[in-house]
N, CA and C of each residue as an Amber inpcrd file, in Angstrom:
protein
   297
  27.8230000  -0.1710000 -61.8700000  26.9860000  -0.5840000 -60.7970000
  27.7550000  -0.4090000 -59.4910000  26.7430000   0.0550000 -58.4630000
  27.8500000  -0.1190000 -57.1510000  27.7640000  -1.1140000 -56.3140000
  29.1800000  -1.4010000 -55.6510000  28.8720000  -2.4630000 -54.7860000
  28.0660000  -2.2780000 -53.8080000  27.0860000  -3.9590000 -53.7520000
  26.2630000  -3.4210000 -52.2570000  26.9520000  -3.8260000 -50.8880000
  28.1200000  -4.2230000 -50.4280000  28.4300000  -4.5900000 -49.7230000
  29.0870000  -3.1000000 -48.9310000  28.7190000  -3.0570000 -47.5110000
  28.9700000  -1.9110000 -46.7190000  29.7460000  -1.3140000 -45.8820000
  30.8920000  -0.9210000 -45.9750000  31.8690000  -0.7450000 -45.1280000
  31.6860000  -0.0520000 -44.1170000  32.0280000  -0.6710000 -43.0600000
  31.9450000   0.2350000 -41.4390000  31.8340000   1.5480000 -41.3710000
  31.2310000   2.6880000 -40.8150000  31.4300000   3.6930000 -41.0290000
  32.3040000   3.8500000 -39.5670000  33.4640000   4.5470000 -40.0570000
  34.2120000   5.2200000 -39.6240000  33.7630000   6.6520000 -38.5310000
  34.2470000   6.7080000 -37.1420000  33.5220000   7.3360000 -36.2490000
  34.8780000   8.2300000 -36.1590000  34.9060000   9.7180000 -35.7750000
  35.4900000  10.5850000 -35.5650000  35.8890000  10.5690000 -33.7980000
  36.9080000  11.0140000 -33.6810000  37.0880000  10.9330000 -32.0940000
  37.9050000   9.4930000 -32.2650000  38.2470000   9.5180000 -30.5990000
  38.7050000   8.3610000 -30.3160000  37.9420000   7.0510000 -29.6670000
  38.6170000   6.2690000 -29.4670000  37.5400000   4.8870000 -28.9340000
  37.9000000   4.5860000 -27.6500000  38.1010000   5.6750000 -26.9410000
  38.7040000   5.5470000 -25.2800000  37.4130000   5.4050000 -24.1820000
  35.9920000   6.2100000 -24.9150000  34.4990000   5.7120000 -23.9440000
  33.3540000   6.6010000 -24.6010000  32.3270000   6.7530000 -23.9280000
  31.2200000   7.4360000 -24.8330000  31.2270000   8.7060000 -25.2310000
  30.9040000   9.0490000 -25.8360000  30.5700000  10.4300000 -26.1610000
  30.3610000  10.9190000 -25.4660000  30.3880000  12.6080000 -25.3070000
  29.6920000  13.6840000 -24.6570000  28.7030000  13.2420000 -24.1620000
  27.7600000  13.1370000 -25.4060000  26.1510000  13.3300000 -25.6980000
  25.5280000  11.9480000 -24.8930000  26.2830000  11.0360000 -24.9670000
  26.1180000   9.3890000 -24.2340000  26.5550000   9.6590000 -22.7530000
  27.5100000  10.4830000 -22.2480000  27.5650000  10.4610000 -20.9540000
  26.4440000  11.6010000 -20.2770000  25.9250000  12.4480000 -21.1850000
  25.0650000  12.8930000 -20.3300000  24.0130000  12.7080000 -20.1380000
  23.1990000  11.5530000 -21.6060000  22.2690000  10.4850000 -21.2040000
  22.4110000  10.0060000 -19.9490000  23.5530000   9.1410000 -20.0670000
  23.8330000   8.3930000 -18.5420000  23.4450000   9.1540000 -17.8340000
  24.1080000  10.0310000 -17.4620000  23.6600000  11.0470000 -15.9530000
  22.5120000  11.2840000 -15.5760000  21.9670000  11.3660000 -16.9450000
  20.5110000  11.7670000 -17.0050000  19.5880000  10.6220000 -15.8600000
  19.2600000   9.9170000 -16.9920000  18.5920000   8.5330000 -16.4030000
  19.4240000   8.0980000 -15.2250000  20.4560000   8.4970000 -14.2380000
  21.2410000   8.0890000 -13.0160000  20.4260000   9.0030000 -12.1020000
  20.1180000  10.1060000 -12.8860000  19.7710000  11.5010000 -11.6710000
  18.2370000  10.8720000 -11.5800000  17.3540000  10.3510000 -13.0520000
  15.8050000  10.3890000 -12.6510000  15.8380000   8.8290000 -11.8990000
  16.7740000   7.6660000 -12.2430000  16.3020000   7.0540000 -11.5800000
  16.6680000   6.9050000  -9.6790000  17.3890000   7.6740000  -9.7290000
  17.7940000   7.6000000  -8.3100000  16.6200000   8.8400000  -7.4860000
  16.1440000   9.8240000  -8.3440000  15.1920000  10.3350000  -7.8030000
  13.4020000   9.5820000  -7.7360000  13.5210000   8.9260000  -8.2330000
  12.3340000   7.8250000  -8.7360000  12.3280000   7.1090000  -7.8220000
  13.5360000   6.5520000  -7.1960000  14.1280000   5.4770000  -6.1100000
  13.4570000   6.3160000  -4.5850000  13.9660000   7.7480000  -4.8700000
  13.8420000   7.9780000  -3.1260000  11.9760000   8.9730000  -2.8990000
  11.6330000   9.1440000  -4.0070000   9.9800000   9.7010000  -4.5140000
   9.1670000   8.1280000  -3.7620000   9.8900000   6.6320000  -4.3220000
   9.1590000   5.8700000  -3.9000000   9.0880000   5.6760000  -2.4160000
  10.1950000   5.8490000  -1.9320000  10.7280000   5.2850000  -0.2980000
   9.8970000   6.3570000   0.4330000  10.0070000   7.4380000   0.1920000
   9.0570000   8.9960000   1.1800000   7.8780000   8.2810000   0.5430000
   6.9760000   8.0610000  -0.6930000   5.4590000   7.3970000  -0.3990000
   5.5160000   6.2470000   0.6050000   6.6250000   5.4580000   0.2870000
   6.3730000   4.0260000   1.1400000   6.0760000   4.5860000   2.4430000
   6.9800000   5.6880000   2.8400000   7.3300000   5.8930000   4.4540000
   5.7300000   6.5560000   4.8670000   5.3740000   7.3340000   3.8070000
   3.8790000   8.1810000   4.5570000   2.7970000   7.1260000   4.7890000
   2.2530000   6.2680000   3.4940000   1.8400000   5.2160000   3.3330000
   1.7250000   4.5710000   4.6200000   2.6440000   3.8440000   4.9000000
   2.9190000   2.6800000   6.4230000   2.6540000   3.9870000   7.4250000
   2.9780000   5.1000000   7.7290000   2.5210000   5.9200000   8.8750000
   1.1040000   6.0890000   8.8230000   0.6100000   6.5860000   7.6350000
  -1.2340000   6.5810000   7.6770000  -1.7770000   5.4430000   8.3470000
  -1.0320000   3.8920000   7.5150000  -1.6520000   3.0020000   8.2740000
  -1.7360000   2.6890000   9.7900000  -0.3460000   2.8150000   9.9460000
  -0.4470000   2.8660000  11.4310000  -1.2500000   3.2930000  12.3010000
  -1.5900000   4.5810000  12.1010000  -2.4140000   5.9740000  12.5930000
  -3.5820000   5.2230000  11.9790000  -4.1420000   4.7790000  11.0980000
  -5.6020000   4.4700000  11.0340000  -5.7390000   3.0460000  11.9230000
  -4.9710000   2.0210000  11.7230000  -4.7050000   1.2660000  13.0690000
  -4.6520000   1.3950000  14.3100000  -4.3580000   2.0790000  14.7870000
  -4.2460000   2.6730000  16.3950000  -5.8110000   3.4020000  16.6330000
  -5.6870000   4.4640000  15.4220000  -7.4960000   5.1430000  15.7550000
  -8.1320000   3.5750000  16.0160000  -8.2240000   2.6800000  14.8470000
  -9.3660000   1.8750000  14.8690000  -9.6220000   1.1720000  16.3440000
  -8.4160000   0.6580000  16.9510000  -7.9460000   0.1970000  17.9220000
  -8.8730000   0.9310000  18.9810000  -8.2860000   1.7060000  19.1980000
  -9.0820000   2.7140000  20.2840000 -10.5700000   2.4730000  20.0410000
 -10.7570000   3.0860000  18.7940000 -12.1220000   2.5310000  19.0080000
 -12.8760000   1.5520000  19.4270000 -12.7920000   0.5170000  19.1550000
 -13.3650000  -1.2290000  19.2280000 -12.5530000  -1.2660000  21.0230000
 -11.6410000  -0.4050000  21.3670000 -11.5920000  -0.1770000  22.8000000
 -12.8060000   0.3060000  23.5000000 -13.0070000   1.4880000  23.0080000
 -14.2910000   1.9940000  23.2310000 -15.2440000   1.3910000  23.8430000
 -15.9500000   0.9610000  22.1960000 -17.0080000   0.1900000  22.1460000
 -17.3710000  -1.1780000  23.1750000 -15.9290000  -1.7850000  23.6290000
 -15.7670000  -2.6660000  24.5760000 -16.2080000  -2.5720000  25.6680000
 -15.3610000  -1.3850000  25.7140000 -15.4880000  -0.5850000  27.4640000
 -17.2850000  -0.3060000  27.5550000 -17.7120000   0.5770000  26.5880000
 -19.2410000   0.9740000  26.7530000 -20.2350000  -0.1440000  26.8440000
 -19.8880000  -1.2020000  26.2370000 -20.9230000  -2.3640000  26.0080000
 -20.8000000  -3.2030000  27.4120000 -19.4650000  -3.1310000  27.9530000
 -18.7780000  -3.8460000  29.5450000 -20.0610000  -2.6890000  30.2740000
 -19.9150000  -1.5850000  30.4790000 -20.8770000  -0.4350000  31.3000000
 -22.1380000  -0.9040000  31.2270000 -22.5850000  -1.0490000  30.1820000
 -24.2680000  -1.1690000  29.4820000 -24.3500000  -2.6360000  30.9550000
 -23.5590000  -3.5530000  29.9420000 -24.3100000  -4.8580000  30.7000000
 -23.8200000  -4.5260000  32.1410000 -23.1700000  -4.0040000  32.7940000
 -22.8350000  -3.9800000  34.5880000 -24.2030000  -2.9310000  34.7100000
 -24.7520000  -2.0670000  34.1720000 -25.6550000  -0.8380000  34.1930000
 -27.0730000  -2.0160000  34.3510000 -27.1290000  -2.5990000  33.4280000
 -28.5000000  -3.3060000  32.5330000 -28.6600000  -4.7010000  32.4710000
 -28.1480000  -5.6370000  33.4390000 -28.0030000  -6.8840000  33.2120000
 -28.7410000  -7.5200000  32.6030000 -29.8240000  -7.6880000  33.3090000
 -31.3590000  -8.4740000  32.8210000 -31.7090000  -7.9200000  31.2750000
 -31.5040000  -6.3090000  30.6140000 -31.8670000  -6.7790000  29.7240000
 -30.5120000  -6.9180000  28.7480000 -29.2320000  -6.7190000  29.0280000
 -28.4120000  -7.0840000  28.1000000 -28.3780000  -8.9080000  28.1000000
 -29.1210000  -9.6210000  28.9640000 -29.4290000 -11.0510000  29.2140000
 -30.5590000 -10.9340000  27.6560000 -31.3900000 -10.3380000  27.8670000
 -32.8360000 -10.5070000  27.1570000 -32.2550000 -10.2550000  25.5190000
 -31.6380000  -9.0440000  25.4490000 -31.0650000  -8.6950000  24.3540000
 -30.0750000  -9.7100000  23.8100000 -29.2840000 -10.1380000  24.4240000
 -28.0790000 -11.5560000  23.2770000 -29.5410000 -12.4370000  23.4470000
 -30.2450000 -13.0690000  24.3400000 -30.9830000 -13.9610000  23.9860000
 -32.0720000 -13.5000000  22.5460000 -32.4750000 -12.9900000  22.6250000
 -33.0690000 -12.2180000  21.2010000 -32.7180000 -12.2000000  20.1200000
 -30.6200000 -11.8890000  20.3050000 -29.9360000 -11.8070000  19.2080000
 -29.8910000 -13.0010000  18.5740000 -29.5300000 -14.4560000  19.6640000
 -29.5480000 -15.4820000  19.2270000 -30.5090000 -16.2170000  18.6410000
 -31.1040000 -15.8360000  19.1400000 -32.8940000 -16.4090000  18.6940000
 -33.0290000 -16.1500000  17.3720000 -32.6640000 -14.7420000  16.8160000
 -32.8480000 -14.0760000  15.3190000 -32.1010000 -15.1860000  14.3460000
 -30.9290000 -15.1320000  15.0920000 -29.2720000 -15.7590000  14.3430000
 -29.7960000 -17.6960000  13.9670000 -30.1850000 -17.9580000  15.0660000
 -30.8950000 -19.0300000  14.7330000 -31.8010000 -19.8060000  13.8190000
 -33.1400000 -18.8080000  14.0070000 -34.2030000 -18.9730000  12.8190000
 -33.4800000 -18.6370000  11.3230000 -32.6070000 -17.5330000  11.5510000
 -31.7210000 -17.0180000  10.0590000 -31.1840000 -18.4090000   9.6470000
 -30.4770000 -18.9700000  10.3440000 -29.4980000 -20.2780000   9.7580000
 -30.4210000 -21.5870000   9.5000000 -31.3610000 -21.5170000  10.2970000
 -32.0590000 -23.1750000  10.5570000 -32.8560000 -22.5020000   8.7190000
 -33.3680000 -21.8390000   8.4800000 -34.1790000 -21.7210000   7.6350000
 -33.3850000 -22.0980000   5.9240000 -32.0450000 -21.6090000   6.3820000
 -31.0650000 -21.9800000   5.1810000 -30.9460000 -23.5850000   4.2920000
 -31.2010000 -24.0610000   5.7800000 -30.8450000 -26.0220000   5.7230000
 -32.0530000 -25.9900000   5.0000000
């Protein structure tokens, strides 16, 4: 019968650090994760610039719209008067009807 008890297997080479085949794992996964690292930082960086740039457009706009609606009522007083009163009037019956 043989014994079942298992003796160490014995490794060829010396025990001074990894293998070949183990250090070029390492390298491996050093090279993808450090390229993984700077793939994320260039999205981060485009990312926050789009926003910006869609921030600033929006900006301008609702500038715009400010400026044109300031024109309208200096242009149109009486009826930009008639018109918020109207608006409110709507906004009103909308809410009172809720209660």
């Amino acid at each position: 019968m043989k014994n079942s008890t298992h003796s160490p297997r014995k490794h060829s080479g010396s025990h001074n650090g990894p293998r070949p085949a183990a250090r070029q794992a390492e390298s491996t996964v050093s090279h993808l994760l450090n390229s993984a690292g700077q793939m994320m930082e260039d999205t981060y960086e485009k990312a926050s610039d789009m926003a910006h740039s869609s921030y600033e457009h929006g900006r301008d706009m609702a500038s715009e719209w400010c400026d044109e609606a300031g024109e309208f009522v200096q242009a149109r007083p009486m009826e930009s008067v008639l018109v918020a009163a109207g608006v409110g009037l709507l906004v009103g019956f909308m809410l009172g009807r809720r209660h």
